[in-house]
C-alpha positions in Angstrom: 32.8 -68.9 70.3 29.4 -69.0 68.7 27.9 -65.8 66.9 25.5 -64.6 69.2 23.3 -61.7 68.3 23.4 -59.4 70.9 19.9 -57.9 72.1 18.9 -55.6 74.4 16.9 -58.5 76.9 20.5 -60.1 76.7 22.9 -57.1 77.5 20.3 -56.4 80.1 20.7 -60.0 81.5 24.4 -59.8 81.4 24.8 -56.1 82.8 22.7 -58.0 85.9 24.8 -60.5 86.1 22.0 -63.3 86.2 22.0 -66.3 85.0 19.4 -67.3 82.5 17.9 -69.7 84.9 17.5 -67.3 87.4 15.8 -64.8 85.0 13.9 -67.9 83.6 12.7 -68.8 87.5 11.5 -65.2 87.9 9.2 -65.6 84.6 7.9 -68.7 85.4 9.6 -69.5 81.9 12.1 -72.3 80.6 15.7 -71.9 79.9 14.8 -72.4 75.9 12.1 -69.9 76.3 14.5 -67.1 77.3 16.8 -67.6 74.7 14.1 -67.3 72.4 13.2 -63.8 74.0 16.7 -62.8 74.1 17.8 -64.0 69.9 14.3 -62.1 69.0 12.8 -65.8 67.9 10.2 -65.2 69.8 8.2 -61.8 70.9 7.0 -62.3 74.7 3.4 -61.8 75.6 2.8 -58.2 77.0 3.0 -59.9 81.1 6.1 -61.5 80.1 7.4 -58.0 78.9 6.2 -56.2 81.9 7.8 -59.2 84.3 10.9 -58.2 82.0 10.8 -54.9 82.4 10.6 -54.6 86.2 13.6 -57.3 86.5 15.7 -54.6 84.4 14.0 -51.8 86.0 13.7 -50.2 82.2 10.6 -49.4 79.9 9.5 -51.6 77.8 9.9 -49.2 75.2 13.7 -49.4 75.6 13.6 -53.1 76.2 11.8 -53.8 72.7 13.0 -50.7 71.0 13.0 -52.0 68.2 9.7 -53.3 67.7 8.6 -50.0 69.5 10.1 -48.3 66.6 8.6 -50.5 64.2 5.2 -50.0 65.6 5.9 -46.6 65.8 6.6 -46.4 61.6 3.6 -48.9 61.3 0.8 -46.0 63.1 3.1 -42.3 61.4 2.3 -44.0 57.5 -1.5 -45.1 58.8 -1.9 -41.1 60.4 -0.1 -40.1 57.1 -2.4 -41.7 54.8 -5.5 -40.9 56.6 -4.7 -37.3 56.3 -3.9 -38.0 52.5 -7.3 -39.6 52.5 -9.2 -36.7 53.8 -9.8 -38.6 57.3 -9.4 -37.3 60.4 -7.0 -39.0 62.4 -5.6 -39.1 66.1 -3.2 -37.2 67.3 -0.6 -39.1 68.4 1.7 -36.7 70.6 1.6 -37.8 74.0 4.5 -37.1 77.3 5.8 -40.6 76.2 7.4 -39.1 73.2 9.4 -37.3 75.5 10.7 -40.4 76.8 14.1 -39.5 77.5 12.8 -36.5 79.4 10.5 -38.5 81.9 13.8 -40.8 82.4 15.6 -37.5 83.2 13.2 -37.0 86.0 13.1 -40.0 87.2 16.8 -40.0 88.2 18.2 -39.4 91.7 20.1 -36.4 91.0 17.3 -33.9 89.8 16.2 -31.2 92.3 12.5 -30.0 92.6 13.4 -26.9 90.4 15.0 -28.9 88.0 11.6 -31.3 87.7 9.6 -28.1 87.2 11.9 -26.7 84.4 11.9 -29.8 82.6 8.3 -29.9 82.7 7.9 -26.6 81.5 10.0 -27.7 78.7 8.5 -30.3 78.0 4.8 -29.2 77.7 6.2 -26.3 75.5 7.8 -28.8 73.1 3.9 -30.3 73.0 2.5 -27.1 72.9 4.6 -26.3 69.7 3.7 -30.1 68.3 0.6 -29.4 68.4 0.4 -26.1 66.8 2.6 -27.6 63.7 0.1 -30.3 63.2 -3.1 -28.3 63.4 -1.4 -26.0 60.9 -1.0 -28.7 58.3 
């Protein structure tokens, strides 16, 4: 058996239980292209990634965590120098650094009272984000 590195677009396809050439059909995309998605030798356009992530019914973010987290490290040593510099510089808390919690809420299971609390929390934990970065 060939050494296949496993991806997330991959696991994804085989937690379906589609076929490459289905998923390929759906993206307007070759068979060749797809494997390039799924081995990370090539990075889709952003369309592609949004075609990708409805198919899976997942966020991009968790589809291409990794180059999320990349790009995340790229912009945190930009802010950091900036503020080294003397520059002022964007805050970059936003609800989407609460992923996890906005997946929370999106599940099937949550009552309206347990929404609300979450979003309590959640505004609280930006709330106190905030407050550490302004007193830096």
């Amino acid at each position: 058996m060939p050494n296949i590195k496993t991806t997330r677009l991959w696991l994804e396809r085989k937690r379906s239980g589609q076929e490459q050439k289905q998923i390929a059909n759906l993206l307007n995309r070759s068979i060749p292209q797809l494997s390039r998605y799924e081995t990370e030798k090539r990075v889709p356009s952003l369309k592609v990634a949004l075609k990708l992530s409805i198919i899976y019914k997942l966020p991009i973010r968790l589809l291409f965590q990794h180059y999320y987290e990349e790009c995340q490290k790229e912009i945190n040593r930009r802010v950091k120098a900036r503020r080294h510099q003397g520059i002022a510089s964007l805050d970059v808390t936003s609800p989407s650094d609460y992923c996890s919690y906005i997946q929370m809420m999106q599940t099937p299971f949550m009552t309206d009272i347990d929404k609300r609390k979450v979003q309590r929390h959640v505004l609280d934990l930006m709330k106190e984000r905030r407050t550490k970065i302004l007193d830096h």
